[in-house]
N, C-alpha and C positions, 0 to 999 in steps of 0.2 A: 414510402419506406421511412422507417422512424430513422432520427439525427443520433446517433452514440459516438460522442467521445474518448480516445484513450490517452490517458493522461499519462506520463510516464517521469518522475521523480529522476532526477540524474544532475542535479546541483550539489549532489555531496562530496566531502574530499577525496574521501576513499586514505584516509592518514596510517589503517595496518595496510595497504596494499602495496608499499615498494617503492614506490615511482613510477613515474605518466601517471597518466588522467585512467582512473581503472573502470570509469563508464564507457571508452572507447578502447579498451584494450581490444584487440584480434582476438578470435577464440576460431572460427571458423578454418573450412578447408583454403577460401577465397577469402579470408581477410574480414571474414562477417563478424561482428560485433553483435550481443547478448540482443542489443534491440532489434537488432534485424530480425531474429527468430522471433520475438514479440510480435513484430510490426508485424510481420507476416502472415502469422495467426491469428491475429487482431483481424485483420483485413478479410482474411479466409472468412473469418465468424461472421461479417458484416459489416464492423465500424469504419467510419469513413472519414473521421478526422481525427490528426494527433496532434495532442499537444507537450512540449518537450518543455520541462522546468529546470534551466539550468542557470548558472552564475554567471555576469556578462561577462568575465575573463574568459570562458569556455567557446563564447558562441563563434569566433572566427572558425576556430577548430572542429566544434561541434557539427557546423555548417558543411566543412569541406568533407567530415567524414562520413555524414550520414544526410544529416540536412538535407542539401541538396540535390541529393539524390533521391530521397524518398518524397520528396513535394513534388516528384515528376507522376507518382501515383497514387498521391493519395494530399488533402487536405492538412496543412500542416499551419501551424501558429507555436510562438515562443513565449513563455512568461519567465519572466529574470527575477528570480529569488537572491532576495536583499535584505541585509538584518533592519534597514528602516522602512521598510515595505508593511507596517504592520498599522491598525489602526490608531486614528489620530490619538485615542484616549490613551492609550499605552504609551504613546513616545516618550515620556519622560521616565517611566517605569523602569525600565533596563537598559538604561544609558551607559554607558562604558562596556556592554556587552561586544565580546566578539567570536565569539565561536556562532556557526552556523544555527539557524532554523531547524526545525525537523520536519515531519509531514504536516501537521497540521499547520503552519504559513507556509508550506510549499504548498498545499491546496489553496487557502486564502489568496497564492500569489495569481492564480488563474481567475479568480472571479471578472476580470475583464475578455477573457477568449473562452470560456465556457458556456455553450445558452443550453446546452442540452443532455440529459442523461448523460452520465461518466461511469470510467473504468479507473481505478488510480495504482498503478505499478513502479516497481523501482527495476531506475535501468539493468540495474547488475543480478538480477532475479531472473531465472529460466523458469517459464509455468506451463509451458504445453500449451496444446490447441487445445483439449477437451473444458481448462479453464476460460478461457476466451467464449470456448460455444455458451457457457454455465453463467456466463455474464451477462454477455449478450442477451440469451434469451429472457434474462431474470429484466433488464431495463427496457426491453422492448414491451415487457409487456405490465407496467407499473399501470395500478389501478388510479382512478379518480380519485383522491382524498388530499386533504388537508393536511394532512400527517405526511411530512419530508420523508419517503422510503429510503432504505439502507439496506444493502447485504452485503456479503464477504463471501469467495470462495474459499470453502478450506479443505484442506486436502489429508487423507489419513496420514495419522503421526507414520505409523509402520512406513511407509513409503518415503518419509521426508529425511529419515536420519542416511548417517554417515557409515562406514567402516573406516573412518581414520578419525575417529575421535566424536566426545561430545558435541552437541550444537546447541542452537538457543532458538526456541519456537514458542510463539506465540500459541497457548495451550487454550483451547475454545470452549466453554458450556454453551450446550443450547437445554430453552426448557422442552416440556412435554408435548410445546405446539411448534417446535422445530426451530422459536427463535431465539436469538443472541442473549445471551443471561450475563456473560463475564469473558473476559481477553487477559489470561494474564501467564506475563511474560516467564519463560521459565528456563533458565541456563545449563548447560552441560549435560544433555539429557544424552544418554548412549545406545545403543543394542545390547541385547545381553538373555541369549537364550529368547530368543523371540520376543520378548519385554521391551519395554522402553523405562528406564532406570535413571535415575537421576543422581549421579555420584557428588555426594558433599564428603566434606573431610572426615566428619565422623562416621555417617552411616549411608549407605547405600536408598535410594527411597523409591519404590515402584511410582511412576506415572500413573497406575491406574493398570487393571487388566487388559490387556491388549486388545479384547473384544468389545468389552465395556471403551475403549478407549475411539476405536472405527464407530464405536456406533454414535458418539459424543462426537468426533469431530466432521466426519464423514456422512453420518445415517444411515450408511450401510456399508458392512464388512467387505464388501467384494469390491466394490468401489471406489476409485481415486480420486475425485474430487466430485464436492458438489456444492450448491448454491446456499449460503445459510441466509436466513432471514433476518434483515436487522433487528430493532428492538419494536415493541407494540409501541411505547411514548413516543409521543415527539422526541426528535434525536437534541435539540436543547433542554428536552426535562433529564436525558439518559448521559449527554453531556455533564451537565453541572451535577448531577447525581455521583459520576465517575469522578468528578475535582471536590466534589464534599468527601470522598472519601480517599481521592488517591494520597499514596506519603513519596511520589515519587519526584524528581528535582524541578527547583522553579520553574526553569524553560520549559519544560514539557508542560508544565499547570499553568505557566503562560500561554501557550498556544490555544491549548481549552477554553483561557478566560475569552481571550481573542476572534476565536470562532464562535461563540456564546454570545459577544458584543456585535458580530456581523448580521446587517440587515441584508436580504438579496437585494433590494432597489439599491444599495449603495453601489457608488461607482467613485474611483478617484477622478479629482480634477488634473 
């Protein structure tokens, strides 16, 4: 049976959440925390190891609340996301930095406990099992090529919004052969007569027809999530393609260059 790892992001602060740690907040009947519903599902799909990327202030905590307890059934390894964890070429780059990484060197920080096909999730995100099966199935069964494969589950916008307010979704093109065209981020998108609406201060702006919109992120109208295809290039040609044109903040086009500099035979000392 093929190796799938689920990678699960939970080194962030969580700074609008309140106080505590809002990766281990309770939400359950029994005290269950957001990942328990993951891991769960994770497992149900097939995957058989996880790996947990959090900040080494967390890990005593993290340990007693979940930790420890789920390496009693399943493969477990930790990677410690750290603002000098990035490659050696950058160190002097963004020196006096201190606000946190984002996903891309919280992947990078894995490259030592990763050898096989991955899932990459964040702790505080609920995705259902039908996303886990749509994963699963997608990296068990990666063809032979050269070409690093990619996909993303996405799920109908209709399904993801709120009734208490705007949200912020990563809004998805694919082209006419089903794969990944563009990601881009889109804020305060609301309900509004079956719509998905995007309210700015001056004018109100449709997302896109609703139907037209299931069938762009989903493939099909009836459906709640399914597997998108990543890009046809290599993902370093579709990578630096995305940093030749993004305008969005250093850190974020740091991480790009960063992942772009990574060889897989590298390993730290």
């Amino acid at each position: 049976m093929s190796k799938v790892t689920l990678v699960i992001m939970a080194a962030g602060i969580g700074s609008r959440f309140g106080g505590g740690i809002k990766q281990l907040a309770p939400i359950g009947p029994n005290g269950e925390i957001i990942m328990d519903y993951s891991i769960y599902d994770a497992l149900e799909a097939g995957f058989d190891k996880v790996v947990f990327v959090i900040r080494k202030d967390l890990e005593k905590d993290f340990k007693e609340i979940i930790g420890n307890r789920i390496e009693k059934e399943v493969e477990v390894a930790y990677a410690f996301q750290e603002l000098d964890d990035i490659p050696e070429k950058f160190s002097g780059k963004f020196t006096g930095r201190t606000k946190p990484w984002g996903t891309g060197q919280a992947i990078l920080c894995c490259k030592d406990v990763v050898d096989a096909p991955f899932l990459v999730i964040n702790a505080d995100d609920y995705y259902g099992k039908e996303a886990f099966k749509e994963a699963y199935s997608y990296l068990t069964n990666l063809p032979s090529t050269d070409i690093m494969q990619i996909c993303m589950v996405s799920f109908v916008l209709k399904n993801t919004l709120s009734d208490n307010g705007g949200v912020t979704r990563g809004v998805c093109e694919v082209d006419g052969h089903g794969m990944l065209a563009d990601i881009e981020e889109t804020h305060n998108i609301e309900k509004e007569d079956g719509k998905a609406v995007i309210h700015k201060e001056d004018n109100d702006t449709p997302v896109q027809s609703q139907s037209e919109r299931d069938k762009t992120v989903a493939g099909n109208e009836g459906g709640s999530v399914r597997t998108t295809v990543g890009v046809e290039l290599p993902w370093r040609q579709f990578a630096a393609d995305r940093l030749a044109t993004s305008h969005s903040i250093s850190g974020c086009r740091g991480q790009i260059e960063m992942l772009l500099s990574y060889q897989p035979n590298e390993r730290r000392s």
